[in-house]
C-alpha angles and dihedrals in degrees: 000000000000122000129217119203126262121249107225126219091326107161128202097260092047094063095053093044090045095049094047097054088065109042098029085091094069089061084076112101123236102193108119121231116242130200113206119197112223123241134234135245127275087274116096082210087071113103116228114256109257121248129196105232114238128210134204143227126211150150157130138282104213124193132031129017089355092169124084093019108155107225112194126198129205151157110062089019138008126218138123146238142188123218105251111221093286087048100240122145135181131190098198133186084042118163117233105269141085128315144185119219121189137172132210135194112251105271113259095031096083110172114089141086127207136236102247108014086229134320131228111211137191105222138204101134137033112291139206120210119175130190127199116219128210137159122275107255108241124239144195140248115203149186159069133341115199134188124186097183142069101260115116139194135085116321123219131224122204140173129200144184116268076216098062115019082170096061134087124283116272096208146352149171131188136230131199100234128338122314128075135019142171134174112192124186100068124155113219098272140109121276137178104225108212128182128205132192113216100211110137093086087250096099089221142087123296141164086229092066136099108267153166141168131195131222136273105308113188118201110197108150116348147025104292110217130193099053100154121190121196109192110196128181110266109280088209119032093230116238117275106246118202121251116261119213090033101181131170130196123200124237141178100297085336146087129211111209123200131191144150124245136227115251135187121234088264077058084256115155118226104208127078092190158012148231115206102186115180128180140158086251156041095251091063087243115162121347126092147260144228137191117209127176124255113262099196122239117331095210107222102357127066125275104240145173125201119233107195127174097057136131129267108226091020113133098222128177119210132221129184121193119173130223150210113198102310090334111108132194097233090200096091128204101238127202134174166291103277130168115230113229094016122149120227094187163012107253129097119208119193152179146084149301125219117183131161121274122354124303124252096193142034117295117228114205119182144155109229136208131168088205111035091024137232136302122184147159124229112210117199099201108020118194122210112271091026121193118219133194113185106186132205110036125171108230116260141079129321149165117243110223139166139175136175119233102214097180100042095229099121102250134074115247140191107300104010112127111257139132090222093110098037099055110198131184129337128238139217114231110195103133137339114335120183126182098049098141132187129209134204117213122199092207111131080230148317130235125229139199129196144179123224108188110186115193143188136150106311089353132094124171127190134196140184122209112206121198162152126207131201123271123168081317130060112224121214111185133024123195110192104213109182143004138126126273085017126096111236145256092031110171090206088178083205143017113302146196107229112194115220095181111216088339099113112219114242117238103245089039108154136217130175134198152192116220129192123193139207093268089053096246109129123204121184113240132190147197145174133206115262103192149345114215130221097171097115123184099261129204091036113178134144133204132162097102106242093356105045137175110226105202131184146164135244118273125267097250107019125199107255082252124032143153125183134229125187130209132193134184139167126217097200111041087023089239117170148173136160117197124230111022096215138029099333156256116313111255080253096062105080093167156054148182115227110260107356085149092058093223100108111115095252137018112247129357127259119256116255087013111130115220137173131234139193134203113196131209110208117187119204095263090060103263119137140183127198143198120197122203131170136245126193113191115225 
């Protein structure tokens, strides 16, 4: 089974910011302004209409990453330009004055510096001004890390954007205890350093836990070193806030429920527990409850708990609270009815799990989709190699997954065996499908490396995405340690995008990296490209006013195996989506209505606003390529 890899703490708000900082740069227009003089009449006596002659500027970016510069003019007259692949640029029907030109890197492929910076020019004649480009030279934050209480476990460290607080981190590393630390890689910016103690037994983030952040730290031109960090206990145990998408499949005498959790702004979650009630009615009379403990984010799969010794046939609702401690948030997520044991639809998958050693706990065994749902089997004493029949699943894509739940208590914790963090290919259910087999592995983790290749008219944009996903360890901190078109060491803390710009990435590329995981041990990991793919959606278009379908057809030359994702934004109104949520559309599905999901950020466009949209082509080792257009609602 491919991974690909997992997308870590990656809200909402940080893809579409993340995906229009890239492409922004191909809304710039390219048509070239033109001056015409006027002609006389049919006497030769006529004199010829004057003209003021015009002038150009032009010139090339030469070095790395050359296509896709933005090349802004200003002083007498303001316009921009992008770089085409050779990295030439011209700014043409200029008056004679003084003007500013300036480069920028593609956005979203933050990284290099110019030679000059920019350059002001007189002009009365066509002028050539040229820029070198080369990559930012990465730099360190430093310090120390001090607790004064009697918590213990690893303690991250993580530093983030003073841009985007709510983003991801752009970099970490992890310590034992208090004392040193360092985080190398860093681009010049400002960032926000925070430390967190791990102390809940969860391995993940968490509001409960010991914490501390520093203030604003500005790298311009050198390591910055001092950087202390004091993490304290909570002085107030933060309020307990109710799970949202609260979702629950039916199984055979069981129940999977789903649900989002609540997160900080530092992607720490704020409950400890929660508490699952179920009952054949709206009174919460009869049933039963559970309390299980809080797991952190699980990236790009659901966060779940198992629910096992129920009754097929039974009509159970469902309610989630969360908890700190033994405070508990009384406004409850609700869900229902649903029928235990019910069938939702006609199709039969099949096959068989293999894993190391025997199991000590049930094995749960399910097919997951964000957009049609998830069926699954529990099995109680699983063999090894252990067969699997789940029954009636509604026809469309879904990711095979399975875990053992060694300690029986319906979650997957840190070192039980499972694929749910290292989310592999898709498959097609319509119809019966049999031999779609599943194996464990007992590897502490695996690394990955994809491609990402963005494309429009003259631009062309490529990514890698770096990562390691959890095994029967959890890993804490990832150093990335070499690896072509990236500056090294890089302690990335989590999986991470890395924009090449219009460098395309080689098949057989290889990076290498030191994990270390929650128990302290470190193992070094690797992984190559395996493709960059060129097959782009073809024949996009969208109609349908505020509310529109965006259809498209299937690349010239697809992958063997493909899905699809889409993506909109909006510069001006700061409208996004992203569709679907999770691992994609099946390669049948060529269109989409905006926000059938209802998580766009807002429900329908503005009239006369342009926006840009992506369809991605995503091939079953995680490549994708994908071509951007643009719709402008009447």
């Amino acid at each position: 089974m491919h991974a690909y890899p997992q997308v870590i703490t990656t809200s909402e708000a940080e893809v579409i910011v993340k995906t229009i900082k890239f492409l922004v740069a191909i809304l710039v227009s390219i048509a070239v302004a033109t001056c015409g003089g006027g002609g006389g009449g049919g006497s030769s006596t006529t004199p010829a209409a004057s003209t003021t002659p015009t002038y150009k500027i032009s010139g090339a970016v030469t070095g790395t990453s050359v296509q896709g510069v933005t090349i802004t003019l200003s002083g007498g007259s303001s316009a921009t330009r992008t770089t085409n692949a050779l990295g030439a640029y011209s700014f043409d029907g200029l008056a004679a004055g003084t003007y500013t030109v300036t480069p920028a890197a593609p956005l979203g492929s933050a990284g290099h510096t110019y030679s000059p910076p920019s350059a002001t020019l007189t002009i009365s004649a066509n002028t050539t001004q040229d820029f070198v480009s080369s990559p930012d030279i990465a730099y360190s934050i430093s310090g120390q890390v001090s607790y004064g209480g009697t918590k213990t476990g690893p303690i991250a460290v993580r530093v983030y954007s003073t841009a985007c607080l709510s983003c991801s981190s752009v970099g970490g590393t992890a310590i034992a205890a208090a004392g040193p630390y360092t985080v190398r890689g860093l681009k010049p910016g400002s960032y926000v350093v925070v430390a967190e103690m791990y102390a809940l037994g969860t391995v993940s983030p968490n509001a409960n836990n010991p914490f501390g952040k520093s203030g604003p730290v500005s790298i311009s031109a050198a390591n910055v070193t001092g950087v202390n960090l004091a993490v304290a206990d909570p002085a107030v145990p933060p309020q307990p806030l109710t799970p949202t998408s609260l979702r629950v499949a039916p199984g055979d005498g069981s129940a999977f429920v789903m649900y989002s959790l609540p997160k900080n702004n530092f992607g720490q979650e704020y409950a400890t527990s929660y508490r699952i009630d179920w009952s054949p009615n709206l009174a919460w009379t009869g049933g039963g409850s559970a309390i299980f403990d809080g797991q952190g984010d699980r990236a790009n799969f659901t966060n779940f708990y198992v629910l096992s010794g129920l009754t097929n046939g039974a009509t159970l609702y469902f309610r989630m609270t969360a908890l700190v401690g033994t405070m508990e948030n009384l406004q409850p997520a609700v869900f229902g009815p649903v029928t235990i044991g019910a069938a939702a639809g006609s199709s039969t998958v099949s096959g068989r799990v293999t894993f190391p050693g025997a199991a000590t706990g049930p094995l749960i065994v399910g097919l997951y989709s964000s957009t049609t749902g998830v069926y699954f089997t529990r099995i109680a004493n699983p063999a090894n190699p252990q067969n699997y029949t789940i029954s009636g699943v509604s026809n469309g894509s879904y990711f095979p997954f399975a875990a053992i739940d060694a300690n029986s208590n319906g979650v997957i914790d840190s070192g039980e065996i499972s694929n749910v963090n290292a989310t592999g290919g898709l498959i097609r259910v319509a119809g019966n499908i049999s031999g779609s087999d599943i194996a464990l592995s007992q590897a502490s983790a695996t690394a990955s490396v994809n491609t990402e290749h963005y494309s429009s008219p003259g631009w062309n944009n490529y990514n890698l995405i770096l990562g390691v996903n959890d095994g029967s360890k959890h890993a804490v901190a990832v150093r990335l340690d070499s690896g072509p078109n990236v500056a090294v060491p890089f302690d990335m803390g989590a999986n991470r995008v890395i924009s090449l710009g219009s460098t395309r990435p080689k098949i057989g590329d290889r990076y290498t990296f030191t994990v270390t995981y929650s128990d302290n041990s470190t193992e070094p990991l690797s992984a190559s490209v395996t493709d960059v793919l060129d097959s782009f959606a073809t024949n996009m278009g969208a109609t349908g006013g505020v509310t529109p379908t965006f259809t498209w057809a299937a690349p010239a030359s697809p992958p063997a195996s493909y899905i699809y994702g889409l993506t909109l934004w909006g510069n001006a109104d700061q409208i996004g989506w992203r569709y679907p949520q999770d691992f994609g559309l099946p390669s049948t599905t060529l269109s989409a209505l905006y926000n059938v999901d209802g998580k766009a950020s807002s429900s329908s466009l503005t009239p006369a606003h342009a926006y840009n949209w992506a369809v991605q082509v995503r091939d079953a080792n995680g490549n994708s390529a994908a071509l951007q257009s643009t719709y402008t609602p009447p």
